[in-house]
C-alpha positions in Angstrom: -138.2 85.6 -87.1 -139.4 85.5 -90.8 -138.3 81.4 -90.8 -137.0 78.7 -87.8 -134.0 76.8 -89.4 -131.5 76.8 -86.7 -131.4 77.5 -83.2 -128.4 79.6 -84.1 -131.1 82.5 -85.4 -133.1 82.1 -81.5 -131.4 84.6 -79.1 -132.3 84.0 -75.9 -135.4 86.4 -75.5 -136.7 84.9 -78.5 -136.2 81.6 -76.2 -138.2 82.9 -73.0 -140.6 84.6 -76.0 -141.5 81.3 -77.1 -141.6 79.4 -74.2 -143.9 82.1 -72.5 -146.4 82.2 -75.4 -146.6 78.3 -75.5 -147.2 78.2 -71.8 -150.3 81.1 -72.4 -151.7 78.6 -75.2 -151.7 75.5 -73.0 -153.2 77.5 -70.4 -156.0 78.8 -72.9 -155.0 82.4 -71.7 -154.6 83.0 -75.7 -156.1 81.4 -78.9 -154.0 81.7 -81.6 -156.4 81.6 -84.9 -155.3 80.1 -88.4 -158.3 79.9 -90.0 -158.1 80.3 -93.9 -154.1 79.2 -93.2 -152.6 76.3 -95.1 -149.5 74.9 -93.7 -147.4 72.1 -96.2 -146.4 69.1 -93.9 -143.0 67.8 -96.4 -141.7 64.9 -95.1 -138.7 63.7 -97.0 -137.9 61.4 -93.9 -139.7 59.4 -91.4 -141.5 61.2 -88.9 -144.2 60.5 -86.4 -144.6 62.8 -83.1 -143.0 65.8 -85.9 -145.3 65.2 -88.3 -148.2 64.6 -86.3 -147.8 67.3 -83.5 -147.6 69.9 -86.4 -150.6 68.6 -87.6 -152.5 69.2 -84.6 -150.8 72.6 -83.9 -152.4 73.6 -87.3 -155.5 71.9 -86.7 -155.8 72.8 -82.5 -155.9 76.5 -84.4 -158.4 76.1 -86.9 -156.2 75.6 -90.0 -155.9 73.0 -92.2 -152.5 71.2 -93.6 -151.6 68.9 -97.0 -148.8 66.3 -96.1 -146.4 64.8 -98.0 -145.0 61.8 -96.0 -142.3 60.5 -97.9 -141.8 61.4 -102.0 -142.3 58.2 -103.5 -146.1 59.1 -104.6 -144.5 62.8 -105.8 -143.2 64.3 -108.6 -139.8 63.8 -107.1 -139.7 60.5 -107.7 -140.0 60.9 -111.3 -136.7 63.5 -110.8 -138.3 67.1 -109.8 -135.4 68.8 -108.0 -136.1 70.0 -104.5 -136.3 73.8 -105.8 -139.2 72.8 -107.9 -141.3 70.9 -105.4 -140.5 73.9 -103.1 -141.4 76.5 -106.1 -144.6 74.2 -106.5 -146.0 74.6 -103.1 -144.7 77.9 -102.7 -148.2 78.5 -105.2 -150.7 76.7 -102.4 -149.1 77.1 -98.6 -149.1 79.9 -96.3 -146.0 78.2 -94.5 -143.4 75.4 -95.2 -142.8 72.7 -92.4 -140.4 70.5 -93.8 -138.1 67.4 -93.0 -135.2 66.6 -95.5 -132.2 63.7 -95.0 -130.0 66.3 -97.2 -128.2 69.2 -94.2 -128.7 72.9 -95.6 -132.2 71.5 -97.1 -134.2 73.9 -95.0 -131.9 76.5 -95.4 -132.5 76.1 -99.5 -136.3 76.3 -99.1 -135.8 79.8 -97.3 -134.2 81.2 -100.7 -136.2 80.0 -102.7 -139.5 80.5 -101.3 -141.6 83.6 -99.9 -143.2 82.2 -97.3 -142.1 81.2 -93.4 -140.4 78.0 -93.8 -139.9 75.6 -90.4 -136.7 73.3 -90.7 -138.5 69.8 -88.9 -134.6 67.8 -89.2 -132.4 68.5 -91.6 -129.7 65.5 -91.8 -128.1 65.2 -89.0 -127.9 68.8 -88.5 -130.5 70.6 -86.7 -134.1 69.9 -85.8 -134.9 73.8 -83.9 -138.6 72.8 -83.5 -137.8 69.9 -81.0 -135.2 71.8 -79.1 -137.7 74.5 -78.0 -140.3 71.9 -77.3 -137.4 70.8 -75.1 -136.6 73.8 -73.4 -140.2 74.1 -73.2 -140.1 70.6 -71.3 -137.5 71.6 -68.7 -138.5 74.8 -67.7 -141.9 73.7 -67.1 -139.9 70.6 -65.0 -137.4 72.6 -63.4 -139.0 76.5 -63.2 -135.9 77.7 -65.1 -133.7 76.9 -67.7 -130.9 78.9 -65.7 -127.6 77.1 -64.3 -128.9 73.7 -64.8 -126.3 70.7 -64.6 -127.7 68.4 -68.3 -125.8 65.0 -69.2 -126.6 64.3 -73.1 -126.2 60.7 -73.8 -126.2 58.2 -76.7 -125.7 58.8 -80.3 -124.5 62.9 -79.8 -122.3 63.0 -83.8 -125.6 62.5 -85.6 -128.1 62.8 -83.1 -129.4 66.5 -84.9 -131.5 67.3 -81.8 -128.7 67.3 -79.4 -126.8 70.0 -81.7 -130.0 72.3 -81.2 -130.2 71.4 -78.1 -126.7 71.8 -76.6 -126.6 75.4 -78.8 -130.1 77.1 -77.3 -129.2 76.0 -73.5 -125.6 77.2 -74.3 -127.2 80.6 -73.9 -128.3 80.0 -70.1 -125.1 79.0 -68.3 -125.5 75.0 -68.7 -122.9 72.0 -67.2 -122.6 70.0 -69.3 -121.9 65.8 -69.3 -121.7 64.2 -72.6 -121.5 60.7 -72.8 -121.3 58.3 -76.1 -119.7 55.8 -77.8 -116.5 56.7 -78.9 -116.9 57.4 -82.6 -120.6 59.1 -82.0 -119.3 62.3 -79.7 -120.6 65.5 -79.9 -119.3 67.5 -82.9 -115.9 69.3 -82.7 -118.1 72.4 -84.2 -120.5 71.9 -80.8 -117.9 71.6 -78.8 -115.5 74.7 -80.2 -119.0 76.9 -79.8 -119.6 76.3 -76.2 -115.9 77.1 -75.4 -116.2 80.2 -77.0 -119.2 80.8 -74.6 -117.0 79.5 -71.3 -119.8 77.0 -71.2 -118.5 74.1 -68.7 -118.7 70.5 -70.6 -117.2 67.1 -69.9 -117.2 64.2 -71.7 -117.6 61.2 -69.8 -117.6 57.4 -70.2 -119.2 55.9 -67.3 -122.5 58.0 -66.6 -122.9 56.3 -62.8 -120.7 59.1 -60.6 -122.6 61.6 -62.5 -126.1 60.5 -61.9 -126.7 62.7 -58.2 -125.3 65.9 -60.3 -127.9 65.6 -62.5 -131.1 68.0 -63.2 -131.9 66.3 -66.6 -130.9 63.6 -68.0 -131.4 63.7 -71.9 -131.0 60.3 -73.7 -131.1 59.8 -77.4 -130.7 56.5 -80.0 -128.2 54.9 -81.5 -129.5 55.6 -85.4 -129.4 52.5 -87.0 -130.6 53.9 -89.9 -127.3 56.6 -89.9 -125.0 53.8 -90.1 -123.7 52.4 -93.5 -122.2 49.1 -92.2 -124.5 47.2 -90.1 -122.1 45.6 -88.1 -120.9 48.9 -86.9 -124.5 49.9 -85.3 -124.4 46.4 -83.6 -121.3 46.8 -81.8 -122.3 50.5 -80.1 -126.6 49.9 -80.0 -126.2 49.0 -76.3 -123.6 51.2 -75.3 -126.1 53.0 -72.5 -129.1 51.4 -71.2 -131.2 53.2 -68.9 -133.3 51.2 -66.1 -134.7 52.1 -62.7 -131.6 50.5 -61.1 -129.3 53.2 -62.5 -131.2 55.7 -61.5 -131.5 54.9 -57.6 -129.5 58.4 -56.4 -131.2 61.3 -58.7 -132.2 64.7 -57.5 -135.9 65.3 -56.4 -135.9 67.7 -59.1 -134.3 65.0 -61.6 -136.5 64.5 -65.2 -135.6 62.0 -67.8 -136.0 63.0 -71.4 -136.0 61.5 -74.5 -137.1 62.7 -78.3 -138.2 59.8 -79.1 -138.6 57.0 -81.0 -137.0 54.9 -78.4 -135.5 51.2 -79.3 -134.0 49.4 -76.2 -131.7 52.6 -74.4 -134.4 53.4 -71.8 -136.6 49.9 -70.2 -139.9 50.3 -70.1 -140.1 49.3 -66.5 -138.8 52.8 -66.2 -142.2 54.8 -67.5 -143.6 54.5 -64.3 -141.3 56.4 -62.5 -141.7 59.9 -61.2 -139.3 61.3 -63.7 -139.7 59.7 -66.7 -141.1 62.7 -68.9 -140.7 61.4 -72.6 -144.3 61.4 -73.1 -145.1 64.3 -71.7 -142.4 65.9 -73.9 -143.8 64.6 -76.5 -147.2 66.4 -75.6 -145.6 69.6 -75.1 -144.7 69.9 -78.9 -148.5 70.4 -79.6 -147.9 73.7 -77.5 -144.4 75.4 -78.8 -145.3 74.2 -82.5 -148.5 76.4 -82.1 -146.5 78.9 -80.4 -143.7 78.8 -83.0 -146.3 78.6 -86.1 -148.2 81.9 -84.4 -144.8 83.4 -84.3 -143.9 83.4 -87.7 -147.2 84.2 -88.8 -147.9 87.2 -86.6 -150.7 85.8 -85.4 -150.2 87.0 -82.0 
């Protein structure tokens, strides 16, 4: 891989590549060194665990990152196209991790830059970096990532890390249970590209007679933020709330995740139970970002 900008570009050896080199860095079996490496943090949009966790990746291996979190303090406030700012820091960086609202913005950076570029969420599109931190996540919870049964459920039309998601595990014989408000399903494209791969999907409303199937459960938000007409976020926010009640009949092998942020879709009364993961998720993106960054730079 020269850049990470869909999961479309990771076969599935690069998968099992990755996931094996982040395990060997959280094990301290290899130290990836990035001294005298500069990594530029652009953050068009929002970010907290992406953001931060790439920071530490850099900074766990010695290098050092600038950040841009949000452009209002840039020149692209005062009307610099995204080519320019790109052309700009193409002069100081070593790599490009980058979040944009705009789908295909990640993809632009790669043409017009010569170093590794890392897409961190384009749009609603694709976020590559959190789906191997995910697949990271189950395989360390469930020893494979082979024939798992995975229900997917909130917001899955603009959700961008259930597209990555759904597309990597499509290459290790998934079932699939999609469940959502009506108007937020997965994407016909999603959908059109697992039956092309005989993957086995269904979409479901009621998530209870699925529950004891289950070998992961991955939950996402309701995006607020997505939605042009408030009113319309109001009437789907609390389509699927997960608490400990629900899940009385899961597997012993059963982990919930979650990309977080989370708003009111999983209780917190459910943190203390054996298979919330969310947080431990989140730790594991430390791990594959250092294993993705070492990757691209040839650093191992």
């Amino acid at each position: 891989m020269q850049n990470l900008v869909s999961m479309r570009q990771v076969n599935k050896d690069e998968i099992l590549r990755l996931i094996d080199l982040a395990a060997q860095i959280e094990q301290g079996k290899i130290k990836p060194d990035l001294s005298g490496k500069l990594g530029a943090l652009l953050f068009f949009e929002p970010s907290t665990r992406t953001l931060f966790s790439f920071d530490t990746a850099i900074k766990r291996m010695g290098g050092n990152s600038i950040v841009m979190a949000g452009a209002g303090s840039t020149s692209v406030k005062k009307g610099e196209s995204l080519a320019d700012t790109l052309m700009t820091i193409n002069q100081y960086a070593d790599f490009i991790v980058m979040r944009h609202k705009v789908e295909g913005a990640a993809r632009l950076a790669t043409e017009v830059v010569d170093i590794p570029v890392i897409n961190a969420g384009d749009g609603t599109n694709q976020h590559p970096t959190q789906a191997m931190l995910d697949l990271y996540s189950i395989f360390k919870t469930q020893g494979t990532l082979q024939n798992l049964t995975i229900a997917m459920i909130g917001d899955l039309r603009l959700g961008r890390t259930v597209h990555s998601l759904a597309q990597a595990l499509s290459e290790f014989n998934p079932t699939f249970y999609f469940a959502s408000p009506g108007h937020l399903q997965m994407p016909r494209y999603i959908k059109d590209e697992l039956r092309a791969k005989n993957v086995r999907f269904e979409e479901v409303e009621d998530i209870k007679p699925i529950i004891p199937k289950l070998d992961v459960m991955y939950v996402t938000r309701i995006q607020k933020e997505r939605f042009a007409v408030l009113e319309d976020y109001e009437k789907v926010k609390d389509a699927y709330i997960i608490t400990p009640d629900v899940l009385t009949r899961v597997k012993d092998n059963f982990v919930l995740m979650h990309p977080l942020p989370r708003v009111n879709e999983i209780t917190t009364d459910v943190d203390k139970e054996r298979y919330a993961y969310y947080f431990q998720q989140a730790r594991n993106g430390v791990f594959m970002r250092q294993a993705i960054i070492s990757q691209l730079l040839q650093l191992v």
